[in-house]
C-alpha positions as CSV (number, residue, x, y, z in Angstrom):
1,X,127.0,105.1,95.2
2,X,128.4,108.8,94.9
3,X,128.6,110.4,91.8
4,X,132.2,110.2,91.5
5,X,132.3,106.6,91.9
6,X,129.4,106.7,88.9
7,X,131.6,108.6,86.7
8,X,134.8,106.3,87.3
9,X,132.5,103.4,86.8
10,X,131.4,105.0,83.5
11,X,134.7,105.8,82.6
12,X,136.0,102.1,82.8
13,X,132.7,100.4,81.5
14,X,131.3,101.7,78.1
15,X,128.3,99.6,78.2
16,X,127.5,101.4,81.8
17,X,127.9,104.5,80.0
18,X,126.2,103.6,77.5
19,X,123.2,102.5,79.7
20,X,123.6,105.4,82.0
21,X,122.9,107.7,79.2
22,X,119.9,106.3,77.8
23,X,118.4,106.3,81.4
24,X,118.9,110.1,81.3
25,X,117.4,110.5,78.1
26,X,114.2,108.5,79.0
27,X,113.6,110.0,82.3
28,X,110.0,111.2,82.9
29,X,109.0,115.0,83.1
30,X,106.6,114.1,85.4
31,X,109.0,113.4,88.0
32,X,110.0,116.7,88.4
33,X,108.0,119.0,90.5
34,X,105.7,121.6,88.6
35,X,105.5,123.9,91.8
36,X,107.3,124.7,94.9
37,X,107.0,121.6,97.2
38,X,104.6,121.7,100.1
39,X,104.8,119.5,103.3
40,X,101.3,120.2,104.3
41,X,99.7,118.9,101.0
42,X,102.2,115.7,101.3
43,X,100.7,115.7,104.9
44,X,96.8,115.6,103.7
45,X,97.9,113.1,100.8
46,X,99.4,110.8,103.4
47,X,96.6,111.2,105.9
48,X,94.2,110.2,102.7
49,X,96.3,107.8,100.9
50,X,97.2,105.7,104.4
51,X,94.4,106.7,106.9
52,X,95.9,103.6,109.2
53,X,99.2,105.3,109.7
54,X,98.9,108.9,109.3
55,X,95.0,110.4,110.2
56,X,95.1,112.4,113.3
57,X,93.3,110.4,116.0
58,X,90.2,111.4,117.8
59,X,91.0,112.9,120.6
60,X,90.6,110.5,123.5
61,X,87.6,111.3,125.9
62,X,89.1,110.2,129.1
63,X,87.4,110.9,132.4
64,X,89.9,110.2,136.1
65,X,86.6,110.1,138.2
66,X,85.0,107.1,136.5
């Protein structure tokens, strides 16, 4: 939903209003970034978090005369 379509909703429906702005007020601090985002610690934190789907395989040891 764009934000224009939010504010015409808001407009219209005083109980959306109503809820949209106590959302705002109880958002969490937390959820806003305390320092400049960088990919390679969201890299490591995936690699630790889901080892299955993001570690960096082995290397494969394949030998073509065997």
């Amino acid at each position: 939903m764009s934000s224009t379509a939010v504010r015409t909703h808001a407009q219209r429906h005083p109980a959306f209003a109503e809820r949209l702005r106590a959302d705002r007020e109880n958002r969490s601090p937390a959820l806003t970034p305390v320092e400049p985002f960088d990919w390679r610690v969201a890299a490591e934190q995936l690699e630790r978090d889901y080892p299955e789907r993001w570690a960096v395989p082995e290397p494969f040891d394949f030998d073509p005369q065997a």
